[in-house]
NUTORLUM-122349 format. One record per residue: x, z, y of N, C-alpha, C, O, CB in turn; residue in three letters. Coordinates in pm, whole numbers, plus 50000, padded with zeros to 5 digits. Glycine has a CB too. Layout:
BEGIN
XZYXZYXZYXZYXZYAla/...
//
This chain:
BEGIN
691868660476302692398657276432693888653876422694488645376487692178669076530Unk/694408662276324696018656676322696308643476223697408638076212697078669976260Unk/695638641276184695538626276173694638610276214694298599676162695518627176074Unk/694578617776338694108605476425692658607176446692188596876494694398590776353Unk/691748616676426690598615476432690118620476602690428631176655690048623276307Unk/689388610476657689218627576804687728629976789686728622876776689568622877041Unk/687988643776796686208653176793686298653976971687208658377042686118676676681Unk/685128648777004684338659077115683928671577136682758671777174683418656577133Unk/684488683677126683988697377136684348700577004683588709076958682448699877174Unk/685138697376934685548697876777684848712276744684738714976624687468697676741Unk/684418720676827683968737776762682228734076749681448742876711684398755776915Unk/681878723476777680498726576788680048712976670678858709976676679828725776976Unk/680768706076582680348702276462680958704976340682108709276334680248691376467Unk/680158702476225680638709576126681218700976007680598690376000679608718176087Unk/681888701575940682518690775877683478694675713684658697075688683518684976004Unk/682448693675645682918698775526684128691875428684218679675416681758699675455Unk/685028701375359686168695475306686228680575234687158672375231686578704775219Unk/685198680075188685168668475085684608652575220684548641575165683578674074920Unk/684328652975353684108644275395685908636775442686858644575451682948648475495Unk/686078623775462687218616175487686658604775589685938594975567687878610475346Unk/687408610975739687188598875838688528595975880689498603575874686208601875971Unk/688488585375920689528576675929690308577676080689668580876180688928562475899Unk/691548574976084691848575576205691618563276343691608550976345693048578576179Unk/691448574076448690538564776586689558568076552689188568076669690468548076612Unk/688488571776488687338571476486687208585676572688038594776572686738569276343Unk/685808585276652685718594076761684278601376701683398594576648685678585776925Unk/684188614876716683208623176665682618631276748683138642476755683608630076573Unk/681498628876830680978636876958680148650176893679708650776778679838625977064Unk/680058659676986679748673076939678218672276871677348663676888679858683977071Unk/678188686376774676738688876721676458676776595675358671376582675498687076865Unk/677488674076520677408666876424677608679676252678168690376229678688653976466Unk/676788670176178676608674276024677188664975921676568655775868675118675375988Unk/678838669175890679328656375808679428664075653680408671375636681078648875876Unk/678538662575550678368668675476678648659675327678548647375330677208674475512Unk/678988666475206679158661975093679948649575106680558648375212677998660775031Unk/680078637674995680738629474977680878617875076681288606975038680448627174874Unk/680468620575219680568610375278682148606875373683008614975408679328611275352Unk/682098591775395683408588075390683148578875534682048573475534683968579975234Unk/683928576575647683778573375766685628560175784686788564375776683568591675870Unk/685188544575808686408543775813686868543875948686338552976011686788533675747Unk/687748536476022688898538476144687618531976218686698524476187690788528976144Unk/687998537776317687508532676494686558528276477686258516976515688228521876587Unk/685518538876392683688542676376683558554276511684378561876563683118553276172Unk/682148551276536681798563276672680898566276598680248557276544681338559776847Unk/680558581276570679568591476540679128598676686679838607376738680228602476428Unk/677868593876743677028596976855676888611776816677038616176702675598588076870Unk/676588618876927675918633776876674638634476815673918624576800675718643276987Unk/674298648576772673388652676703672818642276568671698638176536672438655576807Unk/674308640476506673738632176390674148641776248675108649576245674538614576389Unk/673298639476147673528645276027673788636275900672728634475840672468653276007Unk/674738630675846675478625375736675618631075594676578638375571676628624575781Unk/674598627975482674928637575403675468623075302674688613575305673598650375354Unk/676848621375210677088616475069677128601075151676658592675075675708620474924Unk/677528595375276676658583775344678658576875325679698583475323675498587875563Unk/678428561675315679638558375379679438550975518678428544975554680448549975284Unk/680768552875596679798544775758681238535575769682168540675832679288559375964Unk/681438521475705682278513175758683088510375854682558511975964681938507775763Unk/684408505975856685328506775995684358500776122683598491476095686918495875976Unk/684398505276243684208498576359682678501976404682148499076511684538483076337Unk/681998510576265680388507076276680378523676384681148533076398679148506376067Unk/679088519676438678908533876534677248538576461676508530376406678848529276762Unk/676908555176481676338557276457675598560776559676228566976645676578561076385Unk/674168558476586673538563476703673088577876723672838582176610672498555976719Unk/672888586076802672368597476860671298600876793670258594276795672098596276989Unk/671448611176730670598616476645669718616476527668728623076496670228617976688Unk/670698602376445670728592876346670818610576187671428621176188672598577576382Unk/670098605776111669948616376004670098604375823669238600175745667928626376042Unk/671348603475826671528597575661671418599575549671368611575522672258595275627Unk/671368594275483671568605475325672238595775252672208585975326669948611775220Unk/672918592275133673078582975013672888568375136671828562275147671578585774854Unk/673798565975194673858551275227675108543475263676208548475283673048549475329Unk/674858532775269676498523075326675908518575487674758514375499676998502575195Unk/676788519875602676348520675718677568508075747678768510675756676308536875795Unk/677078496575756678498484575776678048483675912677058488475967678598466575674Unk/679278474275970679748476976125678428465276148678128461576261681828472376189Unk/
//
């Protein structure tokens, strides 16, 4: 958050050290940002999504209740 990211309800997703999102990008509650995945600037992560090792390209949005694993998500 202190570098530009905004969470929705920031207490109710979980977001492990090794993930890197970019700033502007907006993160709505009840999210799973797990292992090596990498998010760039002014991406929307919908709720109830789970991201494991995934990259999700600048600008791209993820839909509501979207479940990744090992992928490239371009805008």
């Amino acid at each position: 958050m202190q570098e530009g990211v905004i969470f929705i309800q920031p207490q109710t997703s979980y977001v492990e050290s090794t993930v890197q999102i970019g700033s502007g990008t907006v993160v709505y509650p009840q999210n799973f940002l797990v292992g090596k995945t990498t998010i760039g600037s002014f991406a929307v992560i919908e709720p109830n999504c789970f991201l494991q090792d995934t990259t999700v390209e600048a600008g791209a949005q993820i839909k509501f209740g979207t479940h990744i694993e090992k992928a490239i998500v371009r805008e």
